[in-house]
N, C-alpha and C positions, 0 to 999 in steps of 0.2 A: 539633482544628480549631475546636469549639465556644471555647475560653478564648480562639485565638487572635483570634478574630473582637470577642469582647468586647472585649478589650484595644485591637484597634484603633479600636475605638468609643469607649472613653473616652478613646483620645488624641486624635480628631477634635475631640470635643466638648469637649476641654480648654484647645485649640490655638484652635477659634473663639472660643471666650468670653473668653480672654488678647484676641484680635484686636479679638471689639464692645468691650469695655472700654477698650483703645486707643484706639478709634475714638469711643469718646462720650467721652474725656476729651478728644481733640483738638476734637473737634466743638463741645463743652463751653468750651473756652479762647479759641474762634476765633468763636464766637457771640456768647456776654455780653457786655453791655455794661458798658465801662471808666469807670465810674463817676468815677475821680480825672481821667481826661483828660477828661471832657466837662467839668465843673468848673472846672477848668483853663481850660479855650478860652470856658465862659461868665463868666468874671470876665474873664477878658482882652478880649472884646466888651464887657461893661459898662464896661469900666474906657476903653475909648476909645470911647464913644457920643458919637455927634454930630461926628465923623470917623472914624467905623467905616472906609471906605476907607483912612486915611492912616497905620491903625495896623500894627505891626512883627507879622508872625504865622510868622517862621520858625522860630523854636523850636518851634513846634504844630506834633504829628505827625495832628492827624486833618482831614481836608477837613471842611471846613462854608458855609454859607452861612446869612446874615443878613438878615431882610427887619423891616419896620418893622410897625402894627398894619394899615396898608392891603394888606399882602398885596406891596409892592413888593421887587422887591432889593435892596439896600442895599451888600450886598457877599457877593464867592464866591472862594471859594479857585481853584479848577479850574472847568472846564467841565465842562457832562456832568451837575452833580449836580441835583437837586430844590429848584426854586425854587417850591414851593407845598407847601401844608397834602397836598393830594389826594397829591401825585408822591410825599412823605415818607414816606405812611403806606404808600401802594404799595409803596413800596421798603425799608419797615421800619427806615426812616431815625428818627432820634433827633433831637424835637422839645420842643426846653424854654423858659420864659420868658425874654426879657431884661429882667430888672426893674433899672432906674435909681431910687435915691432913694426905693423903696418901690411905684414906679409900671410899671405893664405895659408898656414901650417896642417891644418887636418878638418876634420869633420867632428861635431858632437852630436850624437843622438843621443837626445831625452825619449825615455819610457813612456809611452802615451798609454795609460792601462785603460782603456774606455770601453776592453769586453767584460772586465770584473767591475765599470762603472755601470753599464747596461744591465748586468746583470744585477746589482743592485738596486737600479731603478725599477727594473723589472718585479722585483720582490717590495719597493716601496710603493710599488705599486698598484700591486697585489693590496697589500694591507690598506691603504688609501680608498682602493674598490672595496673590498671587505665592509671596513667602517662605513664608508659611504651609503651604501645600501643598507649596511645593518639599521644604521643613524636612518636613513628613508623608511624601512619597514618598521621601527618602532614610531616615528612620525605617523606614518600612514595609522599603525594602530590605533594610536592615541585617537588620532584624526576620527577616523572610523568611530572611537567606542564616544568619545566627542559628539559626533552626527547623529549617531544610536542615541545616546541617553537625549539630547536636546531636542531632536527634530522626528526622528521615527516614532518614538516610543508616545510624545504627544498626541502626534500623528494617528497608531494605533489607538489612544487610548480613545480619539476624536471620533473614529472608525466603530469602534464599539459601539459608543454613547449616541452618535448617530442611527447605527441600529438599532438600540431598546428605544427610540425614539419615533424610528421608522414604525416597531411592534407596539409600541403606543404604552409601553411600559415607560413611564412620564415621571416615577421617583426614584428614578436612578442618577444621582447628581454625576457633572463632570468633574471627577478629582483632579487636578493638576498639582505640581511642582510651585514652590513657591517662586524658585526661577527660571520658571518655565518664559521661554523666549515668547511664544506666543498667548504672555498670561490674558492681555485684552480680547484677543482672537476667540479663545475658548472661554473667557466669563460671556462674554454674548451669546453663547451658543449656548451655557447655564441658564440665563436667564429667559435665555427663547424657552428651556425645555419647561420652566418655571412657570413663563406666562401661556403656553401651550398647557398645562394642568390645570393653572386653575381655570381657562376658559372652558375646558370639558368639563370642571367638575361643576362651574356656574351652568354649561347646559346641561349637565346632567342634572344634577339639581331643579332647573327651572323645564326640563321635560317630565321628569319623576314628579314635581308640584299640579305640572298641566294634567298628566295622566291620573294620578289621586283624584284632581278633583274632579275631572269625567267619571272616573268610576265611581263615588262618591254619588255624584249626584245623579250618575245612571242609573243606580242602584235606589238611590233615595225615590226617582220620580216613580219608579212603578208600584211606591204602597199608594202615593194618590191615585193613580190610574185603575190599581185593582178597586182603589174605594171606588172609582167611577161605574167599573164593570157593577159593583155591587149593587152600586144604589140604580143604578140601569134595570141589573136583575129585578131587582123589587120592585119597582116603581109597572116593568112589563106587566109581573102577577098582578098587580093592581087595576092596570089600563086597560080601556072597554074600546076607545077609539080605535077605530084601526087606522088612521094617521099616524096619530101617536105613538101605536106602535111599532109603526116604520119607523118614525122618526128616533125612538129609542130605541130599534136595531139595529141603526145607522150607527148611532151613538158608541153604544156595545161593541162594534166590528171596528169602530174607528180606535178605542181603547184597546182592543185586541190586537189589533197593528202598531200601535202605538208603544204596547208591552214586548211586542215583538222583536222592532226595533233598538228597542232602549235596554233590552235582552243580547238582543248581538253586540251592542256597542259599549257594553260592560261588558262583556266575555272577551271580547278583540283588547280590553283596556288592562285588564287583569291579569292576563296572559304576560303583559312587558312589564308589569308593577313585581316592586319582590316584597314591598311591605305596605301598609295604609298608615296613617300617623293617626297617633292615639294621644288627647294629651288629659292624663288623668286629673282631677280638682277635685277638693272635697266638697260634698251636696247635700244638703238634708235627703231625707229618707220621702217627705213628702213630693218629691219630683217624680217618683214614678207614677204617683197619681195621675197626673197629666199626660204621661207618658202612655197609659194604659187608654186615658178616655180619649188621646189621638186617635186612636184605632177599635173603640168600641163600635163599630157597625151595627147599626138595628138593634141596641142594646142586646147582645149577646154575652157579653164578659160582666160576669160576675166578680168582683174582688172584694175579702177579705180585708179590713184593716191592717196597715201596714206597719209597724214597730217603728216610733221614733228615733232616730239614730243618726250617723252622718258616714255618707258611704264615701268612697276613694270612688270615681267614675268620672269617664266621658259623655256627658249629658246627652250628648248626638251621637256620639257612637250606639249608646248604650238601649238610645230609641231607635237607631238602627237595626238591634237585635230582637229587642219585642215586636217590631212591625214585622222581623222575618216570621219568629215563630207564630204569632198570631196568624199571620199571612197564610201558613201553610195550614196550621188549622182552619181557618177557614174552607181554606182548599181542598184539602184532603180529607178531612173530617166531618167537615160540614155539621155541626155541632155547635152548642152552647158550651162557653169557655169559663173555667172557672180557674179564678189566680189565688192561692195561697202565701204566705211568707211569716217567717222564723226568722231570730238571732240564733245562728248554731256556732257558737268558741267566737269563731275572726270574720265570720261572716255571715250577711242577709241571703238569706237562702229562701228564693222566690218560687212555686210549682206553678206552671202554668199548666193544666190539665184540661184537656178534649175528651170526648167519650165517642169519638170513631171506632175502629177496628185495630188502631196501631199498627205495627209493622212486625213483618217476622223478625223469632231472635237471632237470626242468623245474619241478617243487616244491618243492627243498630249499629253496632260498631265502625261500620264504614257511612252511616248516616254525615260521619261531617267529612266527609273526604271531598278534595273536590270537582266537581262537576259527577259526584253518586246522585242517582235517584233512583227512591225504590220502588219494587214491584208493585207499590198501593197509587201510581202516580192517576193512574184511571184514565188515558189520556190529556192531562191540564200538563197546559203551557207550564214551562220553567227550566234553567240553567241547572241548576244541582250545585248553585253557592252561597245560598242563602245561612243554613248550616254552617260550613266554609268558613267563612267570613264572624260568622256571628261568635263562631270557636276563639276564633282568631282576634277579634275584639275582647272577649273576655278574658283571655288569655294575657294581655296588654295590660289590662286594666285592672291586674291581679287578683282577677278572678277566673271562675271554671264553669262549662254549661255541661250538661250530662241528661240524656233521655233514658226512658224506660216504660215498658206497657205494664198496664193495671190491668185488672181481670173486668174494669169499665172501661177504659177505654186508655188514652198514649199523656205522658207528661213527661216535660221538658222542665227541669230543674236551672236555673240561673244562681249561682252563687257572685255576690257579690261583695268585696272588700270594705272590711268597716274601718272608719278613720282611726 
């Protein structure tokens, strides 16, 4: 702002003094006196004295008048002008000798018009200030929209781009001009906003992978932990010691802390996750074999031969979901488990069937929602994501889970995508 203000001062002050100079050259040319024409008009007075009236004066361009040594007129071009010593000097009129023959004969006054020269200058003046200013306010203009397009309007745009930047809105590029004065200035400032994305999206990325896999495997350690509780339970029924059986209700309570813990730290982990990664492969159909006798406890699960075939599935997501539902059966139902499965059209269609009490029908529906548990929970520990999650894997993995009570007892249907 400061250069710009200078700059317009020195063109002010550049502009008038171009203008006075004008102005006293004209005033200059239009003042002085014409030295060859007074000259001129006084030898031509001399040269016809003594019929000063009767001589030829059109060629002479300057008015004058002639008077003798008494102060008389003699003769005047025009009217109007100064027929006396006093009126001449008043009027700065131009008074020289008429010398005849060596001898002083009269007076010649030249016409000095220097009020219709003033007032000329005064109106070329006029015009001179006119243009002057106008030539400065279209200067200034230019100057201005000049400033405006090159320097403000970057400026702003710099203003902006800095705020979506400030709000962390990071793919909003800096557009500039291609001759934009300060094109180096604002690509660094691109490329700051640039390497500013992708470091959030590298931590984002590698906080989303850290948190996956706490919950992941917060999630995975409690079907060991329940296996622990179990084989605890059973092993009490059994035991006659009563050492032993402190020792395996140490045991029990230590696993029940433990599921506790690993309970909150999946919940606290799940809450900031908005997806789990799922990456689907094709599997023979015999994997869920293994997947089932992970989690057979005390031989309770009964399964049916499985259909050869080759499913679309996440081998670990997909034993993530059997250990939920199994889990709860166990929990809830306390029962001997029995696993069915069919090819129905596109898909293996698994029943995993409990013969507990099942749930009302006014729950199922919100059974996967999450953090639901329902009124059959009987006081057992649990999050209410098991369900949740297990929806939500299969759903990934282009398939669908779906419950329902029998008039024996609750089953959990797993449909699963054939390759």
């Amino acid at each position: 702002m400061r250069v710009k203000w200078i700059f317009l001062l020195i063109l002010i002050v550049f502009i008038a003094g171009v203008s006075f100079s004008v102005l006293v050259l004209v005033t200059k040319e239009n003042t002085d006196v014409n030295i060859v024409a007074v000259n001129e008009v006084l030898k031509t007075v001399e040269s016809h004295w003594g019929h000063v009236g009767q001589g030829d004066y059109s060629e002479l361009e300057e008015q004058f008048a002639v008077l003798d040594n008494s102060g008389n007129v003699l003769y005047h071009t025009a009217g109007g002008l100064s027929t006396t010593i006093n009126d001449a000097i008043k009027n700065r009129d131009t008074v020289t000798d008429v010398v005849v023959n060596g001898t002083p004969e009269g007076k010649l006054i030249i016409y000095n018009d220097y009020k219709e020269t003033i007032q000329q200058i005064k109106k070329q003046l006029v015009i001179v200030i006119f243009m002057t200013f106008t030539t400065l306010a279209v200067l200034f203009t230019l100057y201005i929209l000049f400033i405006n397009r090159t320097v403000f309007k970057p400026f702003q745009k710099l203003q902006s781009f800095a705020l979506n930047v400030a709000r962390g809105n990071l793919d909003i590029p800096l557009e500039m001009d291609k001759n934009n004065p300060f094109g180096a200035f604002t690509e660094s400032f691109d490329i700051m906003r640039e390497e500013l994305a992708a470091a959030r999206n590298s931590e984002y990325a590698a906080n989303r992978s850290k948190k996956e896999l706490v919950a992941s495997l917060s999630h995975d350690i409690k079907t060991p932990v329940a296996s622990i509780k179990a084989v605890t339970e059973l092993m009490l029924l059994r035991a006659a010691d009563e050492k032993v059986i402190k020792q395996l209700n140490m045991v029990y309570s230590k696993a029940e802390q433990i599921n506790l813990l690993v309970t909150d730290m999946f919940h606290a982990t799940l809450e900031e996750l908005k997806e789990l990664k799922v990456t689907v492969r094709e599997e023979y159909s015999n994997v869920l074999n293994g997947m089932i006798a992970n989690v057979n406890y005390d031989d309770q699960i009964s399964c049916e031969p499985i259909p050869d075939c080759i499913l679309l599935t996440d081998v670990m997501r997909l034993q993530q979901v059997i250990d939920n539902i199994l889990s709860n059966s166990y929990k809830y139902a306390g029962t001997n488990v029995t696993i069915t499965s069919r090819i129905n059209s596109t898909y293996l269609e698994m029943d995993i069937n409990d013969y507990g009490n099942g749930i009302s029908g006014d729950e199922l529906p919100l059974l996967f929602n999450k953090f639901y548990r329902g009124n059959n929970v009987g006081g057992q520990s649990g999050s209410g994501l098991g369900l949740y999650i297990s929806k939500y894997f299969m759903q990934n993995m282009q398939g669908d889970i779906a419950c329902y009570n029998r008039v024996d007892g609750f089953t959990v249907t797993l449909k699963i995508k054939l390759a």
